[in-house]
CHARMM internal coordinates of N, CA and C (Angstrom, degrees):
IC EDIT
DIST 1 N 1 CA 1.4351
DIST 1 CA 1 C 1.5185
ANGL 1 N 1 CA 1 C 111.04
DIST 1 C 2 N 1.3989
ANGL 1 CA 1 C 2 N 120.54
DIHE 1 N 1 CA 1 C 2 N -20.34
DIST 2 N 2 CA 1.4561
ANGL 1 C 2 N 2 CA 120.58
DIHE 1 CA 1 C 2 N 2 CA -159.12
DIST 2 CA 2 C 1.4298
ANGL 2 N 2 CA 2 C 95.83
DIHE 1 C 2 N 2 CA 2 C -98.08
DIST 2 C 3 N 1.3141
ANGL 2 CA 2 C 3 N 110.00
DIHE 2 N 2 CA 2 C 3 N -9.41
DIST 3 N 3 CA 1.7802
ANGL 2 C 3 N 3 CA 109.35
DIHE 2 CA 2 C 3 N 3 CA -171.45
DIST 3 CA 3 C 1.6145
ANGL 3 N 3 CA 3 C 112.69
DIHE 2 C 3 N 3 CA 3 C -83.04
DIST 3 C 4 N 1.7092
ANGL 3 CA 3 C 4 N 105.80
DIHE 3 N 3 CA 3 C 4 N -29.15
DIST 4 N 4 CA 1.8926
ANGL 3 C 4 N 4 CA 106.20
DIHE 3 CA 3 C 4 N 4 CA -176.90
DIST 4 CA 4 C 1.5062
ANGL 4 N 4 CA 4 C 92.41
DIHE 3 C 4 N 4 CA 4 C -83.66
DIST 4 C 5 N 1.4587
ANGL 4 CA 4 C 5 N 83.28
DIHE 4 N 4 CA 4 C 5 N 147.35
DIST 5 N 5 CA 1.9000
ANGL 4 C 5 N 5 CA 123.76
DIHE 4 CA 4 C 5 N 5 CA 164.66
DIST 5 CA 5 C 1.0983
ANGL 5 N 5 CA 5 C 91.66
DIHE 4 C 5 N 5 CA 5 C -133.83
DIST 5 C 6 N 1.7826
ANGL 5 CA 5 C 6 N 68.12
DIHE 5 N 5 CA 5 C 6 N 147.02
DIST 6 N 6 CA 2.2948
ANGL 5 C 6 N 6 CA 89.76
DIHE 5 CA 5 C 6 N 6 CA -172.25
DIST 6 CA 6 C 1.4814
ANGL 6 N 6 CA 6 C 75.23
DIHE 5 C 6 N 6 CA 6 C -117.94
DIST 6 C 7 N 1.7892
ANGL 6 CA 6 C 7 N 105.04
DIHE 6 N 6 CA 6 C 7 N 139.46
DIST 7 N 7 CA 1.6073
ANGL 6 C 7 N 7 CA 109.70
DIHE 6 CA 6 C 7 N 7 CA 173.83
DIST 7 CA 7 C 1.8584
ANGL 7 N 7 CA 7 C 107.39
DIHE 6 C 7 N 7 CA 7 C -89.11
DIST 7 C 8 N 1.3902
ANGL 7 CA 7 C 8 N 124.50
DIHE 7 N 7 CA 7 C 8 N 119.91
DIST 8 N 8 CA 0.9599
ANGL 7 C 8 N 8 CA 133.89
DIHE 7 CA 7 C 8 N 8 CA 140.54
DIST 8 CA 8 C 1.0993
ANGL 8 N 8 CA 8 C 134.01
DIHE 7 C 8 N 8 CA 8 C -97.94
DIST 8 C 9 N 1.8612
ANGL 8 CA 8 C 9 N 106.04
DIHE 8 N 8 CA 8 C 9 N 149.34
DIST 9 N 9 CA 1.3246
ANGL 8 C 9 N 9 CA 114.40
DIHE 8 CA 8 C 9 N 9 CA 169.71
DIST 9 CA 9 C 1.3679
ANGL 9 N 9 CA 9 C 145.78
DIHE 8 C 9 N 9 CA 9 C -20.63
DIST 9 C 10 N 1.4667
ANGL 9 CA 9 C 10 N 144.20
DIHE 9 N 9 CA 9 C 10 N 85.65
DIST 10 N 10 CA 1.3508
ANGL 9 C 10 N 10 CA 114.74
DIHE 9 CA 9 C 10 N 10 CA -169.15
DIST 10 CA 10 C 1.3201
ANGL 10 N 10 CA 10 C 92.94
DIHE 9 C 10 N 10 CA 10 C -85.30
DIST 10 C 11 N 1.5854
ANGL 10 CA 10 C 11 N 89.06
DIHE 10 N 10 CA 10 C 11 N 164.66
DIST 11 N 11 CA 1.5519
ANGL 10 C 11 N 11 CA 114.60
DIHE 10 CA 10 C 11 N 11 CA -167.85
DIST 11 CA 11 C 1.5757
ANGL 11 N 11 CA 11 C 108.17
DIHE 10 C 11 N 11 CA 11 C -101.47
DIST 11 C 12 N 1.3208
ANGL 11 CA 11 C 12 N 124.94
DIHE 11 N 11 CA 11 C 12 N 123.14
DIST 12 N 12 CA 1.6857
ANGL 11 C 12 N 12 CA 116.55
DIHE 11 CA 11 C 12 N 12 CA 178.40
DIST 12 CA 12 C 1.4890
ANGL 12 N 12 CA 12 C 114.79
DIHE 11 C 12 N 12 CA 12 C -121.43
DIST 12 C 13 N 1.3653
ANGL 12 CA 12 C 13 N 109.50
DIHE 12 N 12 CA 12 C 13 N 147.15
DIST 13 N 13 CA 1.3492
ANGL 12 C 13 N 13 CA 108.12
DIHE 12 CA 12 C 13 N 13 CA -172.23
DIST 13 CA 13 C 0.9632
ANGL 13 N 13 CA 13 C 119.96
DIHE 12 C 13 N 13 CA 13 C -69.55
DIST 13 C 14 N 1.3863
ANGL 13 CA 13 C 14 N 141.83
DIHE 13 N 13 CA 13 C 14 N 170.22
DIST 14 N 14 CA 1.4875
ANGL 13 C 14 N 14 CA 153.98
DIHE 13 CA 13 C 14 N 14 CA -159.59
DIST 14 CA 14 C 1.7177
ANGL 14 N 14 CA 14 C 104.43
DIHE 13 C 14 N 14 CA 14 C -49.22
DIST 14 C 15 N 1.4231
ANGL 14 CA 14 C 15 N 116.21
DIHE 14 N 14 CA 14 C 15 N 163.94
DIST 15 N 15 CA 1.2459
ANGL 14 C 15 N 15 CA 89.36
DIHE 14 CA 14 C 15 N 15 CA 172.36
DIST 15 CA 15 C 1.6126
ANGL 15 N 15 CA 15 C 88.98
DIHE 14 C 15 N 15 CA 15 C -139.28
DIST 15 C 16 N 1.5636
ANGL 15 CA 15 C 16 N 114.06
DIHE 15 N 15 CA 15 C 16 N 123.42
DIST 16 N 16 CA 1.2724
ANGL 15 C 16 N 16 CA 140.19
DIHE 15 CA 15 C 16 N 16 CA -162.62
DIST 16 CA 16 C 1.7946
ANGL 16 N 16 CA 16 C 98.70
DIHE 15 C 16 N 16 CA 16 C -64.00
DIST 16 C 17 N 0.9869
ANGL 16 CA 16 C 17 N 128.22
DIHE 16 N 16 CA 16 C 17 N -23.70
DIST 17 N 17 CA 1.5686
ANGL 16 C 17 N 17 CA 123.34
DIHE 16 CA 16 C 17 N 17 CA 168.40
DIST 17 CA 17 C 1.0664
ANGL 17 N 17 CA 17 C 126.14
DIHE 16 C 17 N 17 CA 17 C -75.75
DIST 17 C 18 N 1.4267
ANGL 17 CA 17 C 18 N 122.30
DIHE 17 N 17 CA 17 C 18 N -27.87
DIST 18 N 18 CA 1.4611
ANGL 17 C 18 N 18 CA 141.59
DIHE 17 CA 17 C 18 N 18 CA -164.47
DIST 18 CA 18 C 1.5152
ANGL 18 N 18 CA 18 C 106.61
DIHE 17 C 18 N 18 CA 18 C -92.21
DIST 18 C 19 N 1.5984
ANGL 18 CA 18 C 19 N 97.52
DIHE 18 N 18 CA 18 C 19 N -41.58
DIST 19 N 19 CA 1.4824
ANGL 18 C 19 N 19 CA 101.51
DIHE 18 CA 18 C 19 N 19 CA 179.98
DIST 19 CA 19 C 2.0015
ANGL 19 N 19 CA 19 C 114.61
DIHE 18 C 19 N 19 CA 19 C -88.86
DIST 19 C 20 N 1.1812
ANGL 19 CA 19 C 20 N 112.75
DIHE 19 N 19 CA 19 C 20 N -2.22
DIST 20 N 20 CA 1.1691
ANGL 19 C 20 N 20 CA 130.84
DIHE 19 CA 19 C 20 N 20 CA 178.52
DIST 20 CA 20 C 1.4120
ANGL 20 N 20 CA 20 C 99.74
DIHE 19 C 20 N 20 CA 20 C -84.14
DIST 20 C 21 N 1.6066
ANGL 20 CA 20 C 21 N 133.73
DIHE 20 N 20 CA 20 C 21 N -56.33
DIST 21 N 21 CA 1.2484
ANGL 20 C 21 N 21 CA 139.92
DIHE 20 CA 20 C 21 N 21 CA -172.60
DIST 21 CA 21 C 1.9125
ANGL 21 N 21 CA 21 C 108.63
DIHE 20 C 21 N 21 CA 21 C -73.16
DIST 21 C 22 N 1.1348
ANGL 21 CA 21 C 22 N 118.74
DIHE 21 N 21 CA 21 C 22 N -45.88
DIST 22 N 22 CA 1.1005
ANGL 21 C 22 N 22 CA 158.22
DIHE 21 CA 21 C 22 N 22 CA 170.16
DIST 22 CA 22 C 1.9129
ANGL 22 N 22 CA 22 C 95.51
DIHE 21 C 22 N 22 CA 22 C -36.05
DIST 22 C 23 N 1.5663
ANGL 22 CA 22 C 23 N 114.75
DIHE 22 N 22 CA 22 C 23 N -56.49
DIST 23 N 23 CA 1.2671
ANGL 22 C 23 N 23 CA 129.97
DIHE 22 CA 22 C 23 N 23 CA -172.70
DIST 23 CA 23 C 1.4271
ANGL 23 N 23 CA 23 C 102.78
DIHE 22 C 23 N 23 CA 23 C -90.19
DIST 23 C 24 N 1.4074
ANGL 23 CA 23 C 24 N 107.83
DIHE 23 N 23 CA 23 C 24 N -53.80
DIST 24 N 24 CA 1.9566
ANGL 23 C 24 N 24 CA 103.11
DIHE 23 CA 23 C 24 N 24 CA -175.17
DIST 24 CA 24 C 2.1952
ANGL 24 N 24 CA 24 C 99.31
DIHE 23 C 24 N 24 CA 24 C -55.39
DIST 24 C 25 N 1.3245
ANGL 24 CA 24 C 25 N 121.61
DIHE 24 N 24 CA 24 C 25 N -9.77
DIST 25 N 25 CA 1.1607
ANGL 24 C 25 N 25 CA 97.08
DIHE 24 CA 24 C 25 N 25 CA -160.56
DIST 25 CA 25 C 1.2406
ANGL 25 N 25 CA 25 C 96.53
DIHE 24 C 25 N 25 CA 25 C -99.23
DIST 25 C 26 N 1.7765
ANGL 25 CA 25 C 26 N 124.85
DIHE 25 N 25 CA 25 C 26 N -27.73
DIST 26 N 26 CA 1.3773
ANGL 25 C 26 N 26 CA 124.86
DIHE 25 CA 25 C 26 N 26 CA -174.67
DIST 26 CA 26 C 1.8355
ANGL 26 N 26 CA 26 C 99.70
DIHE 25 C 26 N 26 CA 26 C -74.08
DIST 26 C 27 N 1.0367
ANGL 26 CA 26 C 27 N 124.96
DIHE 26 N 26 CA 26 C 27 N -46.59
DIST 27 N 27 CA 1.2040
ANGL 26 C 27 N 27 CA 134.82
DIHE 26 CA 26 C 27 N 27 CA 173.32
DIST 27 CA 27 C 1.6334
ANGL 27 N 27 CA 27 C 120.13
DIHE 26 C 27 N 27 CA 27 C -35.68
DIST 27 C 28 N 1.5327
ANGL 27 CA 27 C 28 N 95.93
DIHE 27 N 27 CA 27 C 28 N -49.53
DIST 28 N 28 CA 2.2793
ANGL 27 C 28 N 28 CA 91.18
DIHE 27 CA 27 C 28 N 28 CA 172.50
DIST 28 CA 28 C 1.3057
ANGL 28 N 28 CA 28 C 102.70
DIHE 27 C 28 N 28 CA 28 C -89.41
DIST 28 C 29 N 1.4746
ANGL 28 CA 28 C 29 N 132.82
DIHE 28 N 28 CA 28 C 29 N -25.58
DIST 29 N 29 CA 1.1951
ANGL 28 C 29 N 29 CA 119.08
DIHE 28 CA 28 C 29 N 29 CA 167.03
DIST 29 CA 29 C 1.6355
ANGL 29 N 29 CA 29 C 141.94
DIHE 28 C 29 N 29 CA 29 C -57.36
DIST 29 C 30 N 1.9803
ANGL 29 CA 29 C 30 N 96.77
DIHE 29 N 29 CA 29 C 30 N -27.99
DIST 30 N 30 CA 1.3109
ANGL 29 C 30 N 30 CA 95.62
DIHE 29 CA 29 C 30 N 30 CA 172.81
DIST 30 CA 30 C 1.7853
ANGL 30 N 30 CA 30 C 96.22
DIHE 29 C 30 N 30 CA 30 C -96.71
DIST 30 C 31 N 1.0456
ANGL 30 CA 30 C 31 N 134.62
DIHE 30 N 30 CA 30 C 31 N -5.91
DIST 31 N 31 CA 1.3713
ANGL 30 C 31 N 31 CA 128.00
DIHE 30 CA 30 C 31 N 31 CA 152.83
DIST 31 CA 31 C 1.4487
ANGL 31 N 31 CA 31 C 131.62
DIHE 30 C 31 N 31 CA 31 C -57.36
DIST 31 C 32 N 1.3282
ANGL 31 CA 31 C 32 N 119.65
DIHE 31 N 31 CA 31 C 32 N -53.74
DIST 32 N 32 CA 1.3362
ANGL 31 C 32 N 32 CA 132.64
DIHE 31 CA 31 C 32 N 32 CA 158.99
DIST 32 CA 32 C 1.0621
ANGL 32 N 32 CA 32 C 94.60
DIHE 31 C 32 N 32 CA 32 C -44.48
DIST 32 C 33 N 1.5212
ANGL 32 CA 32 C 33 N 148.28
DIHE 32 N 32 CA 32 C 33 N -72.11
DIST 33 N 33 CA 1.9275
ANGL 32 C 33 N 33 CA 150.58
DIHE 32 CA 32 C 33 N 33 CA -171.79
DIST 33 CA 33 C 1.6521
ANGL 33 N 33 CA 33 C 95.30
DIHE 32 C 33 N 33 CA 33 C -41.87
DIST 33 C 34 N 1.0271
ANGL 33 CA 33 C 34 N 130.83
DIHE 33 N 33 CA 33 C 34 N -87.80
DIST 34 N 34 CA 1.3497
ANGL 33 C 34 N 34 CA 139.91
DIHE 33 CA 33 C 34 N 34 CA -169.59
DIST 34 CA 34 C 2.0703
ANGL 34 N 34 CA 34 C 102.81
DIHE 33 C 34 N 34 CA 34 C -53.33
DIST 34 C 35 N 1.3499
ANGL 34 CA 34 C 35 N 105.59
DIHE 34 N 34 CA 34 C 35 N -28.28
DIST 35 N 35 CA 1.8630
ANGL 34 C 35 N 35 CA 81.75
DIHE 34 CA 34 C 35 N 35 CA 167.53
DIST 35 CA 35 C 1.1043
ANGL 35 N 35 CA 35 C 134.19
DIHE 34 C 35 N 35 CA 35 C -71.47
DIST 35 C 36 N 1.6725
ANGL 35 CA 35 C 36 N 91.81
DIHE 35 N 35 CA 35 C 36 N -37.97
DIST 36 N 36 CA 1.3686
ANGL 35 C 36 N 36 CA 113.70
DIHE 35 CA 35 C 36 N 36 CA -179.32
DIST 36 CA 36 C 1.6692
ANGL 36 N 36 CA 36 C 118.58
DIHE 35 C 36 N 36 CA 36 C -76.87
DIST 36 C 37 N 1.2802
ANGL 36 CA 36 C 37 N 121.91
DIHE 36 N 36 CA 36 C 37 N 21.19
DIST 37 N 37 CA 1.6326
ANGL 36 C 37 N 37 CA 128.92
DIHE 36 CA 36 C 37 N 37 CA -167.28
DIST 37 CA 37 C 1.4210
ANGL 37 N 37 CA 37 C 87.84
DIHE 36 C 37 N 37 CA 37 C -130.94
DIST 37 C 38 N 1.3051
ANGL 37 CA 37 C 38 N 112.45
DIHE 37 N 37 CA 37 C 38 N -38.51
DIST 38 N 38 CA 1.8329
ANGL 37 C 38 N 38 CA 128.68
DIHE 37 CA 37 C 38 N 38 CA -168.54
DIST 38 CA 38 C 1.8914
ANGL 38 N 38 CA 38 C 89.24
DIHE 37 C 38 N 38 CA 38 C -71.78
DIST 38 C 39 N 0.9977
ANGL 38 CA 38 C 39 N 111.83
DIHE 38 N 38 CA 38 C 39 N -58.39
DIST 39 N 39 CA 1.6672
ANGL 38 C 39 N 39 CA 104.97
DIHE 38 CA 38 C 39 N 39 CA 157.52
DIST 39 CA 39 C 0.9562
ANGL 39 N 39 CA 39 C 152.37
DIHE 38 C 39 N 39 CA 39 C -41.52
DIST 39 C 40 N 1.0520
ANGL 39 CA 39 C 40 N 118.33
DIHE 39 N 39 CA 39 C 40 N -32.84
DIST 40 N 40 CA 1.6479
ANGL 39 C 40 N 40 CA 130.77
DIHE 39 CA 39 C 40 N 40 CA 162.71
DIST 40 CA 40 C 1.3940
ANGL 40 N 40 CA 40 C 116.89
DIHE 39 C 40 N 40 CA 40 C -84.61
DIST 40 C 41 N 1.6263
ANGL 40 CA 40 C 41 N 114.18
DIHE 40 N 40 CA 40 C 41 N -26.23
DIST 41 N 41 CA 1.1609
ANGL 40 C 41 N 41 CA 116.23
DIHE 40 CA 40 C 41 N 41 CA 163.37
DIST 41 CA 41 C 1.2283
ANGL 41 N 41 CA 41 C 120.06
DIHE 40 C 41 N 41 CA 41 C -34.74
DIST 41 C 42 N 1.1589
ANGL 41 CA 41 C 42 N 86.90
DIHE 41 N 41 CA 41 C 42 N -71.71
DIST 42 N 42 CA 1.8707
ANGL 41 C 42 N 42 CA 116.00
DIHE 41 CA 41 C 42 N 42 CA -179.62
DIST 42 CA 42 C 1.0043
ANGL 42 N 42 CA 42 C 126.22
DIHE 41 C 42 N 42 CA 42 C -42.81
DIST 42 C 43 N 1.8943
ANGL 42 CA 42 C 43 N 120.24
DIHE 42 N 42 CA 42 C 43 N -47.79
DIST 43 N 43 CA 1.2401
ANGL 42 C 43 N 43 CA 123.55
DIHE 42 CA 42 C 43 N 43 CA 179.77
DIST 43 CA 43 C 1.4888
ANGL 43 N 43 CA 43 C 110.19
DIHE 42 C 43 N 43 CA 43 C -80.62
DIST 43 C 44 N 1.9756
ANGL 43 CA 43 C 44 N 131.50
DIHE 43 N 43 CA 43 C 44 N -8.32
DIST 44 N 44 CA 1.4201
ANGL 43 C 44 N 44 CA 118.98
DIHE 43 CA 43 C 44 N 44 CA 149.97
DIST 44 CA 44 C 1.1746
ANGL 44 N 44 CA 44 C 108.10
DIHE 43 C 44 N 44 CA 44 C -70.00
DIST 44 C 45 N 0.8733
ANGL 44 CA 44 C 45 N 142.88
DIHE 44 N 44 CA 44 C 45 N -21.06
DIST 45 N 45 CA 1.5172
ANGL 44 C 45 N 45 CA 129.66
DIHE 44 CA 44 C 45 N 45 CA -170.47
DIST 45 CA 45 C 1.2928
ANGL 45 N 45 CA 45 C 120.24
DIHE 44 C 45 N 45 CA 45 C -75.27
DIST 45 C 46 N 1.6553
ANGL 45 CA 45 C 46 N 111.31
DIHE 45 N 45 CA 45 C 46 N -38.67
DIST 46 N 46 CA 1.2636
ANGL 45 C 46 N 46 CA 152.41
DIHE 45 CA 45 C 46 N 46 CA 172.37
DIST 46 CA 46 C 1.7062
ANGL 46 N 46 CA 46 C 106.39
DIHE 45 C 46 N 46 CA 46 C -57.74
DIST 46 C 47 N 1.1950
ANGL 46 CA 46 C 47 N 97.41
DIHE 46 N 46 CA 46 C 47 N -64.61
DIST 47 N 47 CA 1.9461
ANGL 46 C 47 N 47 CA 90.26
DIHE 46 CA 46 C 47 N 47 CA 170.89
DIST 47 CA 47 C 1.2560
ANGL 47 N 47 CA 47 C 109.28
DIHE 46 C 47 N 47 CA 47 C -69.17
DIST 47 C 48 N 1.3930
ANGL 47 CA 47 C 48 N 128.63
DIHE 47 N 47 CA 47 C 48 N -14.80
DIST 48 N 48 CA 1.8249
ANGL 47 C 48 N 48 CA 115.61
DIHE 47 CA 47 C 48 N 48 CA -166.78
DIST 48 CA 48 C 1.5330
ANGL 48 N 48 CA 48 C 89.23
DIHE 47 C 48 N 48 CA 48 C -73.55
DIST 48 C 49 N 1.3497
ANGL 48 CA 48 C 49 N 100.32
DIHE 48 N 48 CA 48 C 49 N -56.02
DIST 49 N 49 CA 1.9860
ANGL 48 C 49 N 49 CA 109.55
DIHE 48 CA 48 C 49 N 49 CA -169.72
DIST 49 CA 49 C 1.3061
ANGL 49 N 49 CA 49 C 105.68
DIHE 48 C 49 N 49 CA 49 C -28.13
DIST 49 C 50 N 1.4616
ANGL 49 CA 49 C 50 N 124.11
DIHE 49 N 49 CA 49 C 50 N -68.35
DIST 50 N 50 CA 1.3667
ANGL 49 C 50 N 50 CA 146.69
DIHE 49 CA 49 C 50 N 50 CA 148.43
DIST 50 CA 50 C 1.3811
ANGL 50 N 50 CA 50 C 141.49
DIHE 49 C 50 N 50 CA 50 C -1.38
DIST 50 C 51 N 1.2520
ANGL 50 CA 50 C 51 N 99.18
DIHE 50 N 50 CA 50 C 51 N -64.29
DIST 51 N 51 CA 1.2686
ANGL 50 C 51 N 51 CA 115.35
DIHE 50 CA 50 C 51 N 51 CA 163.48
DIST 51 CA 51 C 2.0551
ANGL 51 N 51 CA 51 C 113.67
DIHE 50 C 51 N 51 CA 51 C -84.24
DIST 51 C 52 N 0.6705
ANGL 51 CA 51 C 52 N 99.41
DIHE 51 N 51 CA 51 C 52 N -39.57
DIST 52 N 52 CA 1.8463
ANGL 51 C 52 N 52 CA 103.67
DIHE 51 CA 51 C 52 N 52 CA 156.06
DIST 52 CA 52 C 1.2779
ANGL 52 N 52 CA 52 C 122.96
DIHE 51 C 52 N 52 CA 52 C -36.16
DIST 52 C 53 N 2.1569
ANGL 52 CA 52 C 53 N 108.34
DIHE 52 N 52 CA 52 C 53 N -76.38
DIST 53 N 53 CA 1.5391
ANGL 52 C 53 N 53 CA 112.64
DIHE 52 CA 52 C 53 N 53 CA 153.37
DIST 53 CA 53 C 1.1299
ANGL 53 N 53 CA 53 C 123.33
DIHE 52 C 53 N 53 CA 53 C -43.92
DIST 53 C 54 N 1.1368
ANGL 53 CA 53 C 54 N 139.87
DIHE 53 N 53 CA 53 C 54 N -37.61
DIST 54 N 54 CA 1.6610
ANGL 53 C 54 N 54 CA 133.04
DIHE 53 CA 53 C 54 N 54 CA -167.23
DIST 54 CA 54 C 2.1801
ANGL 54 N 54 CA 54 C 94.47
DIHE 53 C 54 N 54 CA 54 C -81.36
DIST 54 C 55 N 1.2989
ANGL 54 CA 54 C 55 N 108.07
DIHE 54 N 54 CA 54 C 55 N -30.38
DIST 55 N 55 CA 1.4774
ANGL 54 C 55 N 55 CA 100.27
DIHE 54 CA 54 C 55 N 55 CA -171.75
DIST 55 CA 55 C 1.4492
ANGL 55 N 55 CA 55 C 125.84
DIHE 54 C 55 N 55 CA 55 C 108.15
DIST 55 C 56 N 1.4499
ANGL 55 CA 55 C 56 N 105.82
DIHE 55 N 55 CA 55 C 56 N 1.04
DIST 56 N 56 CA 1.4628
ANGL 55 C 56 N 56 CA 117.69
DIHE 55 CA 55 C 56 N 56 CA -154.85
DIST 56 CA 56 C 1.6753
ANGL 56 N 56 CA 56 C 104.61
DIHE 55 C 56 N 56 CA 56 C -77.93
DIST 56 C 57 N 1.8182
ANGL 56 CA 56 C 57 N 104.15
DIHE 56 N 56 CA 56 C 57 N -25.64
DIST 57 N 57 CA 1.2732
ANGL 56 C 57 N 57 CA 110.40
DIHE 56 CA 56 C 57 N 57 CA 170.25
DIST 57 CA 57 C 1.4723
ANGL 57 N 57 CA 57 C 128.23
DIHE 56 C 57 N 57 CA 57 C -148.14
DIST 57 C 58 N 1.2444
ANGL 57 CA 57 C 58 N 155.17
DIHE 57 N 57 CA 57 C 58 N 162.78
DIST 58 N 58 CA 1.2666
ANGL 57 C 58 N 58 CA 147.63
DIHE 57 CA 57 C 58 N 58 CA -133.92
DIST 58 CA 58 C 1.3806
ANGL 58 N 58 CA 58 C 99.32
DIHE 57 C 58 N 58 CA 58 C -144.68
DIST 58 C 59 N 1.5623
ANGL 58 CA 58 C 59 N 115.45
DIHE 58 N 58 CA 58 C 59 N 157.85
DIST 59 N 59 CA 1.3755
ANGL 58 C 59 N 59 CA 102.82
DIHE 58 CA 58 C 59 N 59 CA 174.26
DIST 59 CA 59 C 1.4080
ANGL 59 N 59 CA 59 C 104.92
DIHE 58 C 59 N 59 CA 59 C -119.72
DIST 59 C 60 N 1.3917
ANGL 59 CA 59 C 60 N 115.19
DIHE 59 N 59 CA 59 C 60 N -5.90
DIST 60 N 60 CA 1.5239
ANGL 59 C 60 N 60 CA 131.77
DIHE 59 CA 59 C 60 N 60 CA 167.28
DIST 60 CA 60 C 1.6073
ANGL 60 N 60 CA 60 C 93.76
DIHE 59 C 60 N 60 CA 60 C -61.97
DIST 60 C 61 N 1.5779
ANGL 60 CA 60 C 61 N 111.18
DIHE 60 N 60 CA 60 C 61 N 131.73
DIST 61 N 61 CA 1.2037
ANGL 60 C 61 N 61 CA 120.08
DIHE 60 CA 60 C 61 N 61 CA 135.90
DIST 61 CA 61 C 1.5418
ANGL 61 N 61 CA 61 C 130.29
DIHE 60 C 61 N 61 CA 61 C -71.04
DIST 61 C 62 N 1.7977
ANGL 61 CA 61 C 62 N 103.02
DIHE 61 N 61 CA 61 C 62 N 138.51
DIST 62 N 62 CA 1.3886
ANGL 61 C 62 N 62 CA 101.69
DIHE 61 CA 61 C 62 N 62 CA -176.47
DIST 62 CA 62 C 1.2558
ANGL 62 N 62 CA 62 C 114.96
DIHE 61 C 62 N 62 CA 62 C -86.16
DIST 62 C 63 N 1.6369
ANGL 62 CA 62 C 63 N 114.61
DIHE 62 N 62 CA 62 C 63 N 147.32
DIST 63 N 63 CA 1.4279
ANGL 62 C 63 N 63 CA 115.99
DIHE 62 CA 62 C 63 N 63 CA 168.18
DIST 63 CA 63 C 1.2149
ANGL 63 N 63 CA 63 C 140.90
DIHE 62 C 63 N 63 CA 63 C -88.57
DIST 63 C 64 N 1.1603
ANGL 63 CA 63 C 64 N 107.06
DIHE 63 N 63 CA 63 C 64 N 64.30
DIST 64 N 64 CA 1.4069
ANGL 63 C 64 N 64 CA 114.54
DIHE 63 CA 63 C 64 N 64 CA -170.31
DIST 64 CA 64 C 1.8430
ANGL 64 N 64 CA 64 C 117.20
DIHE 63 C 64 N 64 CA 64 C -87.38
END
COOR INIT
IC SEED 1 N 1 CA 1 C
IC BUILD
């Protein structure tokens, strides 16, 4: 009985590269998300300006 070993898992600590790469990748991804929203922002804002100068719409309410 004293002769079997059961092979278990060893356990290793974190590994500071993995979790470094691991972070730079979630990091431009939720950046890229937030530029690309920060963009569209912009480009409504961008047609309102636009459409304002050209006349197409008013921000005065009419009194009718």
């Amino acid at each position: 009985m004293a002769g079997h070993r059961v092979a278990h898992a060893t356990l290793k600590g974190p590994s500071a590269v993995k979790e470094i790469l691991i972070a730079t990748a979630l990091g431009i991804a939720a950046g890229s998300v937030w530029k690309m929203h920060h963009w569209n922002e912009q480009r409504k804002v961008r047609a309102f300006y636009d459409m304002l100068d050209k006349g197409e719409i008013t921000v005065v309410a009419s009194e009718e």
